[in-house]
VMD Tcl script that draws the C-alpha trace (Angstrom):
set ca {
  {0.00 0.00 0.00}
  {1.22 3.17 -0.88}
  {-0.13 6.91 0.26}
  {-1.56 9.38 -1.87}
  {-3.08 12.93 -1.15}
  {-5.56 14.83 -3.47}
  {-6.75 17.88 -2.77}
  {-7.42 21.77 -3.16}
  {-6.53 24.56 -1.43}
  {-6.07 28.42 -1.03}
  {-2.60 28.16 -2.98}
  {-3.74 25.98 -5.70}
  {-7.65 27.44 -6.52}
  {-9.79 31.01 -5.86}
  {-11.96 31.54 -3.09}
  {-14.78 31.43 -5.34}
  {-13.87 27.88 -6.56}
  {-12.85 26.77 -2.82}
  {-16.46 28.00 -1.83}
  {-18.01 25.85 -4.18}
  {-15.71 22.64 -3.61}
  {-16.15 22.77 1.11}
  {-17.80 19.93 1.87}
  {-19.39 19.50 5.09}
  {-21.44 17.78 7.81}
  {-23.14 14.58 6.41}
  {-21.65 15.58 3.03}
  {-18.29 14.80 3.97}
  {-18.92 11.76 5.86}
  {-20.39 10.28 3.31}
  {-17.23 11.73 1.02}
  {-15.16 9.15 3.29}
  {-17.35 6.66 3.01}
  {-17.32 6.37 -0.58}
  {-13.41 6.99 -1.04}
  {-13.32 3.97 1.00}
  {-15.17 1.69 -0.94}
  {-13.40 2.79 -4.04}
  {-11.34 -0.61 -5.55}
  {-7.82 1.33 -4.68}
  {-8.51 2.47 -1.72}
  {-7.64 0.21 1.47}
  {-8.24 3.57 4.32}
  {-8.51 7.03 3.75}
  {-9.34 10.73 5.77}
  {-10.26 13.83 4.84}
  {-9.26 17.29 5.65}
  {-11.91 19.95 4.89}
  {-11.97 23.07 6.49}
  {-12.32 26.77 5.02}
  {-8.41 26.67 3.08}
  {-8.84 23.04 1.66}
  {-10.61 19.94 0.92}
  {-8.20 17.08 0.93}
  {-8.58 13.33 0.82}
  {-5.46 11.11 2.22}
  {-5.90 7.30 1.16}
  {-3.67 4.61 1.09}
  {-4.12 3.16 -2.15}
  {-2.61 -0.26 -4.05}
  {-2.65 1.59 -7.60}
  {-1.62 5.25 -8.29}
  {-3.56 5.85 -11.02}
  {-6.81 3.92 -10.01}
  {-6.66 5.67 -6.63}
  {-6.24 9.29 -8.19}
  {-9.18 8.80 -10.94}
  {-11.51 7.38 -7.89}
  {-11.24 10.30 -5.48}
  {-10.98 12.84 -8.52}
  {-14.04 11.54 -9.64}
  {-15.71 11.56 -6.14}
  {-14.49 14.91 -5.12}
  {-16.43 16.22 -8.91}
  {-19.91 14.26 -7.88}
  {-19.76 15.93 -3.82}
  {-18.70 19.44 -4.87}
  {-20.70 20.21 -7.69}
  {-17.57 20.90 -10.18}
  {-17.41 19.60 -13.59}
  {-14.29 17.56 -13.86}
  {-12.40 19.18 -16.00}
  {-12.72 22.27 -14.30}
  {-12.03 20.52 -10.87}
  {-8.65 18.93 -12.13}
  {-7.04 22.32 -12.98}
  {-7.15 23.31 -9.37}
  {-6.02 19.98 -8.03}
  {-2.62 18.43 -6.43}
  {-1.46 14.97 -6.04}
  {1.28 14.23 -3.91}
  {2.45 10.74 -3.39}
  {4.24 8.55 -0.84}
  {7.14 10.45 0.69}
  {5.86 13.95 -1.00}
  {2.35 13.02 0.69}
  {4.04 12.79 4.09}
  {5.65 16.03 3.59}
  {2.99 17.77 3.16}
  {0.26 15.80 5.71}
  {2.98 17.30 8.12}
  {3.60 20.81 6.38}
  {-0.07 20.98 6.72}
  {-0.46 20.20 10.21}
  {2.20 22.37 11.04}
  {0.21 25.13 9.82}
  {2.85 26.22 6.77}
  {0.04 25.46 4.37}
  {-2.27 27.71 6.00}
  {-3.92 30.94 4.50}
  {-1.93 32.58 8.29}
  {0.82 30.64 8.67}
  {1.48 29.34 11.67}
  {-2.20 29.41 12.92}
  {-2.53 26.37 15.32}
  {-6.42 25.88 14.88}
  {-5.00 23.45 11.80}
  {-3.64 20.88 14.30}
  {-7.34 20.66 15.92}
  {-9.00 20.41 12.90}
  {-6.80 17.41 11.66}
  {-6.84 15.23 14.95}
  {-11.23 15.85 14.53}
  {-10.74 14.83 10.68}
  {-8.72 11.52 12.17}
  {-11.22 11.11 14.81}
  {-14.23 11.16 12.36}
  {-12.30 8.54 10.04}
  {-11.60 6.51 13.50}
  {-15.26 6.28 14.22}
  {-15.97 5.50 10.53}
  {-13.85 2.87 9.97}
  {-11.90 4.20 7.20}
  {-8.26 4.84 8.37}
  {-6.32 1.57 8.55}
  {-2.83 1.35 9.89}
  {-0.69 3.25 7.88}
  {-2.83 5.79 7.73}
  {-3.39 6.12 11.71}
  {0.47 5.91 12.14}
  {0.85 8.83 9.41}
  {-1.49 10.57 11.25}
  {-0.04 10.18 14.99}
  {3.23 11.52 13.09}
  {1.57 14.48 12.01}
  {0.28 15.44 15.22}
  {3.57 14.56 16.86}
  {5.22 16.82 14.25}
  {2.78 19.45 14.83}
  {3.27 19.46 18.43}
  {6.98 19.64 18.44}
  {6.78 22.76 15.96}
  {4.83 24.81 18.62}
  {6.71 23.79 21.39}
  {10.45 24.45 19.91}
  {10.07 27.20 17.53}
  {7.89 30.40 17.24}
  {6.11 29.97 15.05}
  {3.05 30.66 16.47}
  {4.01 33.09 18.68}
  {2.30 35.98 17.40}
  {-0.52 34.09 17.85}
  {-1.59 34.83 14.28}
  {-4.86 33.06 12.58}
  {-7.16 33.68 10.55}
  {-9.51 35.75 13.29}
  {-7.08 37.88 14.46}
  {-5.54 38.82 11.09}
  {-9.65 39.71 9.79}
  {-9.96 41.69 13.12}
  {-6.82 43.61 12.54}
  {-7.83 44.42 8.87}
  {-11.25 45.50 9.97}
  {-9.92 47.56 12.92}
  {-7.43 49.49 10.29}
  {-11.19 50.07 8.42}
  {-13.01 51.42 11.16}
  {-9.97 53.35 12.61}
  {-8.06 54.19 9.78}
  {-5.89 56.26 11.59}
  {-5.03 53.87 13.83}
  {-2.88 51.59 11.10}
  {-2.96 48.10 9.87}
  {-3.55 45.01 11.71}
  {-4.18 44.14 15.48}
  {-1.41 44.18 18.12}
  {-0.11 46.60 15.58}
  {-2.64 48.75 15.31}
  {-0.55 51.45 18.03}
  {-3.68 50.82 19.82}
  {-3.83 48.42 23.48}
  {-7.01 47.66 22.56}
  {-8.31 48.57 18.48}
  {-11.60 47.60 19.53}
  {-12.04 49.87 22.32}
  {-15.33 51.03 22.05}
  {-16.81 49.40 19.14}
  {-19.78 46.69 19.30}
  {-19.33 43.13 17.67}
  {-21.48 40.88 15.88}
  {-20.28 37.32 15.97}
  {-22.62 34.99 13.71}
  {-22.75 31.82 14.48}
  {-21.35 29.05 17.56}
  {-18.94 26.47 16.32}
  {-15.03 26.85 17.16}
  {-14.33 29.36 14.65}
  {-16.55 31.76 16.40}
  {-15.58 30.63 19.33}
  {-12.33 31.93 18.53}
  {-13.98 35.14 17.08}
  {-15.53 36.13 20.58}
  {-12.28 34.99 22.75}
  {-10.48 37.82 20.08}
  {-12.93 40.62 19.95}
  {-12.92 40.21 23.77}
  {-9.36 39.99 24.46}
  {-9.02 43.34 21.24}
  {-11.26 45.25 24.09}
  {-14.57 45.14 22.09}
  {-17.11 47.61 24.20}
  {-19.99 44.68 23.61}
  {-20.19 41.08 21.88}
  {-23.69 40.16 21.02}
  {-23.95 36.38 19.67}
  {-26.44 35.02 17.00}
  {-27.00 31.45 16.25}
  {-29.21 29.62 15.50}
  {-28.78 27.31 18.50}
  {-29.93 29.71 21.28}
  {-28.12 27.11 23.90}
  {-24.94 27.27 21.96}
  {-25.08 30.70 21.83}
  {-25.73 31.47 25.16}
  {-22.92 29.50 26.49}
  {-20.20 31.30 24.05}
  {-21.71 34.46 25.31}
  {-21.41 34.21 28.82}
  {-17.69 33.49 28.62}
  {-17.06 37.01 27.97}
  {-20.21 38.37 29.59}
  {-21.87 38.92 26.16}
  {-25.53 38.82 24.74}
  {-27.56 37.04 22.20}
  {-29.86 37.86 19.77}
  {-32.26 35.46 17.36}
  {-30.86 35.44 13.85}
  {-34.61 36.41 13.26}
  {-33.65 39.81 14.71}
  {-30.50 40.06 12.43}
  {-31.39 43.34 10.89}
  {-31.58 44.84 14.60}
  {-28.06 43.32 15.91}
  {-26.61 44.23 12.36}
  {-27.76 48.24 13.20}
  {-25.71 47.97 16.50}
  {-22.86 46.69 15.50}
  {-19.71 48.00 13.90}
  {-18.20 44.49 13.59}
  {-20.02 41.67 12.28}
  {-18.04 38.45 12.52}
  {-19.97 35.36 10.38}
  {-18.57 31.98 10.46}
  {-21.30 29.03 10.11}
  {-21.47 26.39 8.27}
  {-25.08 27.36 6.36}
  {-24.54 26.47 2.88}
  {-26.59 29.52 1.89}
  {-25.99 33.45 2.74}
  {-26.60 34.00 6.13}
  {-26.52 37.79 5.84}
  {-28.29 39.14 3.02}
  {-28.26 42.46 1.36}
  {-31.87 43.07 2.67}
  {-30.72 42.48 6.42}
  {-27.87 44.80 6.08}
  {-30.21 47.57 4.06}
  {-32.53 47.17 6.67}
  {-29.87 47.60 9.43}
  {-28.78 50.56 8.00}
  {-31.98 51.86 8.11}
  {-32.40 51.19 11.63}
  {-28.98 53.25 12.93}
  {-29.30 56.44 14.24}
  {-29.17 59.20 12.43}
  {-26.03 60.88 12.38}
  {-24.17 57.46 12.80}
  {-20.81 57.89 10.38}
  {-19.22 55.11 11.40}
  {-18.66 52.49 8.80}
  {-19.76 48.92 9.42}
  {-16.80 46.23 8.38}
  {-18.65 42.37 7.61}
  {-15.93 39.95 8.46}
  {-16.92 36.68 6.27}
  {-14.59 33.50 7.73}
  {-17.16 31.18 6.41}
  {-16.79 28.87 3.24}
  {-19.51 28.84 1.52}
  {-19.69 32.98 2.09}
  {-22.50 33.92 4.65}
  {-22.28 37.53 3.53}
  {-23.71 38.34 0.44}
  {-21.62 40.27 -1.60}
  {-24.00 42.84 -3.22}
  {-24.00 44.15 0.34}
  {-20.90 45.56 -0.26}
  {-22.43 48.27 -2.62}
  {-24.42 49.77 0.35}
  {-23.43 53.00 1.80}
  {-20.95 52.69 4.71}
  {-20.21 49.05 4.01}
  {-16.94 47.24 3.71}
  {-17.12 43.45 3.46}
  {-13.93 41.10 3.88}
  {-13.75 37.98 2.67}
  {-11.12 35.07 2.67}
  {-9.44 36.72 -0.37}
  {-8.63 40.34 1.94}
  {-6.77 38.20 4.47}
  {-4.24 35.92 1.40}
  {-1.93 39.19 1.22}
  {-2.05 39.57 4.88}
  {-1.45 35.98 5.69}
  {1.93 36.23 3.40}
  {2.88 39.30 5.02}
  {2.57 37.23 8.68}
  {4.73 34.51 6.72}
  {7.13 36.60 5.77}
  {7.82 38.43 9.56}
  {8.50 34.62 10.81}
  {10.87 33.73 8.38}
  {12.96 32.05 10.71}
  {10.21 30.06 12.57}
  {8.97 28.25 9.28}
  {12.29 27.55 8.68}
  {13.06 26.10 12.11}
  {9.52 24.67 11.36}
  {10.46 23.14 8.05}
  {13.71 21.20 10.27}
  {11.41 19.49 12.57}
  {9.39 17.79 9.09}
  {12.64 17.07 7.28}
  {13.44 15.47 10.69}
  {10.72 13.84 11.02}
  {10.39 12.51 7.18}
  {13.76 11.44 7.16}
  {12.81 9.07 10.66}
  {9.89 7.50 9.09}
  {11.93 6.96 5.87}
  {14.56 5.62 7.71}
  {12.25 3.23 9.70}
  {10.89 1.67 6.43}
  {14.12 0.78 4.92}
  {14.77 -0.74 7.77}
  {11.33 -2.60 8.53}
  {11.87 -3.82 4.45}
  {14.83 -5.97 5.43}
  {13.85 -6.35 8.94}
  {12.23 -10.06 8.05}
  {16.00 -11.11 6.95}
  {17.47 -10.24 10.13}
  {15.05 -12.08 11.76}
  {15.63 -14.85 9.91}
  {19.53 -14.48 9.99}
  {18.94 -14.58 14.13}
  {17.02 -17.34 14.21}
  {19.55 -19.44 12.46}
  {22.03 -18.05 14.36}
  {20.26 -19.41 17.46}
  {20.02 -22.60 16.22}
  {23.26 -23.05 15.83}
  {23.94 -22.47 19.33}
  {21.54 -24.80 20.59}
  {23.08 -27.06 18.41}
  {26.78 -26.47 19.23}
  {25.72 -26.50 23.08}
  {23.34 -29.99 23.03}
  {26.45 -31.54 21.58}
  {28.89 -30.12 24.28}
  {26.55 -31.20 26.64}
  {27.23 -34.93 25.63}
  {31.26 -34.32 25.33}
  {31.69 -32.11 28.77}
  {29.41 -34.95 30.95}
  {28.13 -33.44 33.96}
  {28.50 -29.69 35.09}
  {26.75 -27.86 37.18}
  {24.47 -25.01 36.33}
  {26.51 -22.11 36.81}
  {28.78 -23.38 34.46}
  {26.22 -24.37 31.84}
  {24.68 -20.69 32.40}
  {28.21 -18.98 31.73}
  {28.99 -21.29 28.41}
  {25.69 -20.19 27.11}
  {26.01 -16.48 28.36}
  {29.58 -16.82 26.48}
  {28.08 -18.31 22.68}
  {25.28 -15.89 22.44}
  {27.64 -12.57 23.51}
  {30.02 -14.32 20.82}
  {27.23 -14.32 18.19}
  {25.04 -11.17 19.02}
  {28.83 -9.39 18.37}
  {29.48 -10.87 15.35}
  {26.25 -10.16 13.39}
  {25.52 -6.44 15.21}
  {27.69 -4.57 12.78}
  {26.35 -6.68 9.78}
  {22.81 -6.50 11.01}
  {22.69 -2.93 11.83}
  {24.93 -1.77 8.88}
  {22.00 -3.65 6.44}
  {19.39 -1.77 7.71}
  {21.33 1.75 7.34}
  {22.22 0.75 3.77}
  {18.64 -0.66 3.05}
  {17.65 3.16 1.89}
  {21.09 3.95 -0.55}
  {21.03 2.86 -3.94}
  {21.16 0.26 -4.76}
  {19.91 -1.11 -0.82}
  {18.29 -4.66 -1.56}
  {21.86 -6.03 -3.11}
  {23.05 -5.64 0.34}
  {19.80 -7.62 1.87}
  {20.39 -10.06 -0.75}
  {24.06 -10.61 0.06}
  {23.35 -11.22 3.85}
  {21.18 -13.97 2.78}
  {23.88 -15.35 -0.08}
  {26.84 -14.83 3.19}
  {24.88 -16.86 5.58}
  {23.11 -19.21 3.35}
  {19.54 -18.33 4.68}
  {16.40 -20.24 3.68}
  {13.88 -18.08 1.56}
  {11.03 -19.90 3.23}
  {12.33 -18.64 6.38}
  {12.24 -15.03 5.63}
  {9.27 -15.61 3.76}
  {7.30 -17.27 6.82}
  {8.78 -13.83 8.84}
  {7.22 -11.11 5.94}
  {3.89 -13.43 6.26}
  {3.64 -12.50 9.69}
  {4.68 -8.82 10.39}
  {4.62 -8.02 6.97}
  {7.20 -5.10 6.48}
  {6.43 -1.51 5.20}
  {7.11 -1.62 1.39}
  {8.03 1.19 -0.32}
  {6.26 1.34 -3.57}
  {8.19 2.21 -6.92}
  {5.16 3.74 -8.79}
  {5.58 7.71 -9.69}
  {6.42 10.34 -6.45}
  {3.62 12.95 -7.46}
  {1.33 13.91 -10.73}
  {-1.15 15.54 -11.54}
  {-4.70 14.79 -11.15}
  {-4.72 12.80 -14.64}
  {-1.40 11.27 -13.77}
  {1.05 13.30 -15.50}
  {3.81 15.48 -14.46}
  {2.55 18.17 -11.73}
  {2.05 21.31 -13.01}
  {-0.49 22.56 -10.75}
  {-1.09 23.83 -7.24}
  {1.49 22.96 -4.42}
  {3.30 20.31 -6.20}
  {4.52 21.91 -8.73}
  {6.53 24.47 -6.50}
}
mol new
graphics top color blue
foreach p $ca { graphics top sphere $p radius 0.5 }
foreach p [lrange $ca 0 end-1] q [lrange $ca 1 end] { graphics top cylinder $p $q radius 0.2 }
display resetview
């Protein structure tokens, strides 16, 4: 089994065609389901979350697995595809790895560094654990993701400016609504660049979650919460000593608000133009202050045309790209120190297969080698007569230190050389040297069969030729 990543994402496709492609809820359960059933596929996950939609599967064909999920991905989303394919990566085996852990380590985020990426993987595991659909390579890959992700925020910076995709929107809108006061929070000049100001949040998963715990912490004068979950709503409120409103009264909390933070998971606008028009309508007169729509959601809550109303500034996913590059660019040294830990941790797992590819030989190697000395010491038994225990123990102590020295350096050395060029002569010459039994190894693959690395292509594109699109081919 080999594994093989296809997927979209900020860097590879627009907003508008990312908005079309999330796939949610049941939706995406039932995404898993299917890529799981598919011929190739043995387990799979999938990552979907407002930058991407990727599906991880370990897969006994390249090609078969590729057109299978390309062709499931274009029957969930919507997207023709031949439209779909021209926004699409494939990464495969080792590549695949890399960027499972790139990805967790937040480098392929839309804000680098943003640690609300390591969350939403171990929940996309978790679903795929409850489903059925990982399988054993694919939990393993997945435990060295999160292991990868972990040791990236505790030994570098990288997310020490505790950028995400919240905090970056906030500091954008902040620069809107205070223009004077500069660009984006915590950089603003100001403590506190909501000081004063009321905010909207729409909606009660995690995202908004995060979206309340921000405006509250930015100083925010008053955080009023709409969902459509009253109970889930209420609870996110009273963390910060907030209020709720019915998203029936939308047009009223929309008046009072200079912030409006939306971040569901509807698959339909939330906020129309008529609710904002109508909100408008409701402010006081004399109110000059601007109100700044924060859409985090994919699909968009906020409907666009709203942005041609007086006094209204909407930001969407594509306002916060340049500033998510510009946060990438200040921790130049983190993602690099970042980038070590995967190349570390790649290089272990690579390491670890070579060796688990000739590991059945050595078993079989030290098996013969035992043998031997049970042979060697049932005859001296017969030759020496009697001795006592002790000195039976120390004979035996004596031939198995003798043999465990002579085949560490050749046993060890095999399983370094196992991943140079040219690696399985040197498996095959152990077995020549010491005149093992193929039926022994054998019986050993049968049963702890080794990690094999496959020698089918290391990445293509989504019809299986050279990459040329998206994140593989930089």
């Amino acid at each position: 089994m080999s594994v093989l990543v296809v997927g979209l994402s900020h860097r590879s496709a627009p907003v508008s065609v990312l908005e079309r492609a999330a796939v949610s809820g049941d939706a995406l359960g039932k995404l898993q389901h299917d890529v799981f059933g598919a011929a190739p596929v043995a387990g799979t996950f999938v990552v979907s979350t407002c930058n991407r939609v990727e599906v991880y599967a370990e897969v006994e064909k390249f090609h078969g697995g590729v057109s299978a999920i390309c062709d499931l991905l274009a029957r969930y989303t919507g997207i023709a595809l031949t439209e779909l394919t021209q926004h699409l990566y494939v990464h495969y085996e080792d590549r695949a790895v890399q960027h499972l852990l790139s990805m967790a380590c937040g480098l392929e985020s839309m804000v680098v560094g943003e640690s609300q990426i390591l969350g939403q993987v171990r929940r996309s595991l978790g679903l795929a654990r409850e489903q059925g659909t990982l399988g054993r390579d694919l939990e393993e890959l997945g435990t060295l993701a999160l292991r990868a992700a972990k040791r990236a925020h505790a030994e570098t910076g990288i997310d020490r400016a505790g950028a995400n995709l919240v905090s970056v929107g906030v500091g954008l809108a902040a620069a809107r609504l205070r223009p004077a006061s500069g660009g984006q929070a915590g950089a603003t000049g100001l403590a506190k660049p909501l000081n004063g100001l009321g905010v909207l949040v729409v909606g009660a998963g995690s995202m908004s979650s995060l979206a309340v715990v921000t405006a509250f912490r930015l100083g925010a004068d008053r955080i009023v919460v709409a969902n459509r979950t009253p109970e889930r709503a209420q609870r996110l409120a009273a963390s910060v000593a907030g209020s709720t409103t019915d998203l029936r009264n939308l047009p009223a909390a929309l008046a009072g608000a200079d912030l409006v933070i939306s971040c569901t998971g509807a698959s339909g606008l939330v906020i129309t133009e008529e609710a904002v028009a109508s909100a408008l309508r409701q402010r006081p007169s004399g109110h000059s202050r601007p109100i700044v729509l924060l859409d985090l959601a994919l699909p968009r809550d906020v409907d666009p045309a709203s942005a041609g109303l007086p006094g209204v500034t909407i930001l969407g996913l594509e306002s916060l790209q340049d500033a998510g590059s510009a946060v990438a660019a200040s921790q130049a040294e983190d993602v690099a120190a970042v980038r070590a830990i995967v190349a570390e941790e790649l290089a272990a797992r690579v390491s670890a297969r070579h060796a688990a590819r000739v590991a059945p030989t050595v078993v079989a190697l030290r098996a013969k080698a035992a043998e031997v000395v049970d042979s060697e010491l049932a005859r001296l038994a017969g030759k020496l007569g009697d001795l006592d225990d002790r000195a039976r123990r120390e004979i035996t102590r004596a031939m198995n230190r003798v043999v465990d020295k002579l085949l560490h350096a050749p046993t060890v050395r095999v399983k370094e050389l196992a991943g140079s060029p040219g690696g399985d002569s040197y498996e095959a010459a152990l077995r020549v040297l010491f005149d093992l039994d193929p039926g022994t190894v054998e019986a050993v693959t049968r049963a702890d069969p080794p990690i094999v690395a496959d020698a089918s292509p290391t990445g293509g594109s989504a019809s299986g030729g050279s990459a040329s699109t998206g994140e593989e081919a930089r």
